[in-house]
Residue frames relative to the residue before (quaternion, step in Angstrom):
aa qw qx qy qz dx dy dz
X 1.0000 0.0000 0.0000 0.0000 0.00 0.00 0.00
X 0.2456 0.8011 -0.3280 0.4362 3.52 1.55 -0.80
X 0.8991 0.3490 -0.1250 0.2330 2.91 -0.30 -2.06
X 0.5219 0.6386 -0.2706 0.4967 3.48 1.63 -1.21
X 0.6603 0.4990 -0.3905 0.4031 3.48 0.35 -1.04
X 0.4649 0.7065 -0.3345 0.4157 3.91 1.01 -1.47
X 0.7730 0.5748 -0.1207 0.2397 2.83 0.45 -2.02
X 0.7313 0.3725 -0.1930 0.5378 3.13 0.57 -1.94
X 0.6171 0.4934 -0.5151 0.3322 4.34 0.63 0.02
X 0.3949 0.7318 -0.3596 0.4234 3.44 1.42 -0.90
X 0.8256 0.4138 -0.1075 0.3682 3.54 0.31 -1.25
X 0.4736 0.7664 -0.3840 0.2021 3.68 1.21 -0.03
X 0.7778 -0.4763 0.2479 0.3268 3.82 1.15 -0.18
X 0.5237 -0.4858 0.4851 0.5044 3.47 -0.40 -0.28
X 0.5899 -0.5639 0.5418 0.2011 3.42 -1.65 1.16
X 0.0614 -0.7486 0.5345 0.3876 3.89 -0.11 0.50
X 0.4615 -0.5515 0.6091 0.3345 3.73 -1.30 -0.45
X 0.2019 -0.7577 0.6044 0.1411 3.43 -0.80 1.53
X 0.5962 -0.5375 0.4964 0.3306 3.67 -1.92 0.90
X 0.5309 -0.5745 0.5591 0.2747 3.30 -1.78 0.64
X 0.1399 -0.8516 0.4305 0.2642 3.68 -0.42 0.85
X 0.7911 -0.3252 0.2631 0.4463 3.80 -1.13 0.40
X 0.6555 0.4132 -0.3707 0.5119 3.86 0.71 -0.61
X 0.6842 0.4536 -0.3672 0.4374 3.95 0.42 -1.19
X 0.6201 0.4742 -0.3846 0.4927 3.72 1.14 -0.76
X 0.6261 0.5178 -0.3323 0.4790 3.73 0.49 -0.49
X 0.6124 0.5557 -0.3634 0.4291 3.72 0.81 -0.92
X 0.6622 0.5362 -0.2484 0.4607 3.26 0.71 -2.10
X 0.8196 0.4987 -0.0908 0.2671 3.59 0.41 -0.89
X 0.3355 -0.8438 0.2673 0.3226 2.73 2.32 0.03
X 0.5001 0.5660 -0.4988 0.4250 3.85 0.92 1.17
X 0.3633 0.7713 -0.4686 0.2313 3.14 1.09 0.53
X 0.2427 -0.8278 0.5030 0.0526 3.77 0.05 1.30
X 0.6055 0.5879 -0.2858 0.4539 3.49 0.87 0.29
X 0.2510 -0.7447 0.5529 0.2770 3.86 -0.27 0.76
X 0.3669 -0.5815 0.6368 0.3490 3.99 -1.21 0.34
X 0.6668 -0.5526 0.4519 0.2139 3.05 -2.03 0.33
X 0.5345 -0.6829 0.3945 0.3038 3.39 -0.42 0.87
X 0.5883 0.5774 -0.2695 0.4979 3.27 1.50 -1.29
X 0.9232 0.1318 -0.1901 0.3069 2.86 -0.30 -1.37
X 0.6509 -0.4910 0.3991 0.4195 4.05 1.48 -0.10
X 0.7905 -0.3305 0.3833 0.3449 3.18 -1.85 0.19
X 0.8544 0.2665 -0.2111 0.3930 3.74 -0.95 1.30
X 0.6085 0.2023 -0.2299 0.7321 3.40 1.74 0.48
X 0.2208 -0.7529 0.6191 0.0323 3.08 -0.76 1.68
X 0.3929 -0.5876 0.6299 0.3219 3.69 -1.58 -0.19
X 0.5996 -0.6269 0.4894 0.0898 3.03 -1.17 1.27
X 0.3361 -0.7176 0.5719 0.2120 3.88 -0.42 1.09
X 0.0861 -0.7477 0.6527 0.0872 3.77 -0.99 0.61
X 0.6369 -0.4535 0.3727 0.4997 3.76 -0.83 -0.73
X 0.7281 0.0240 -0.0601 0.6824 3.95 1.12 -0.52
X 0.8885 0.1094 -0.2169 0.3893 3.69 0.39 0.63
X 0.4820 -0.6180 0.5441 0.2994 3.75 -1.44 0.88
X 0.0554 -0.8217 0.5531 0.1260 3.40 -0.68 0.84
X 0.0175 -0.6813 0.6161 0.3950 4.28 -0.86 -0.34
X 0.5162 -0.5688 0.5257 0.3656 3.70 -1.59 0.83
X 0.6814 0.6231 -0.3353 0.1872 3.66 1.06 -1.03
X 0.7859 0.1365 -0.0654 0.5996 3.06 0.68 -1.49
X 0.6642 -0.6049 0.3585 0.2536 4.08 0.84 0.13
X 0.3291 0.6518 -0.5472 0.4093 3.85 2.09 0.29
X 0.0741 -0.7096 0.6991 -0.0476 2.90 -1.67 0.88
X 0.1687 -0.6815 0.7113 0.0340 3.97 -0.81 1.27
X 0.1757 -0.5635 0.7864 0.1822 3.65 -1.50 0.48
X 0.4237 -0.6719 0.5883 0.1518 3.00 -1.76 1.09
């Protein structure tokens, strides 16, 4: 029974290829207007509020 299971993943299709979205094209391109977290590094920015930079990941917060 093992084997069938093997089988039926084998068969799933061609891999599709996901689009580049409007931020990663902005990063790469160096208009990214957003600073990254210190914490967590390059590729998670902090989020611009009215008096403070927030990150959603790990929860750093800067007052402005």
């Amino acid at each position: 029974m093992a084997d069938k299971k093997k089988d039926a993943k084998k068969s799933e299709g061609p891999i599709k290829k996901h689009t580049t979205s409007n931020r990663q094209k902005n990063y790469e391109s160096g208009k990214a207007k957003n600073r990254f977290c210190p914490k967590c590094g390059p590729g998670v920015m902090l989020a611009d509020h009215k008096d403070r930079l927030y990150c959603g990941k790990c929860h750093y917060m800067e007052k402005k």
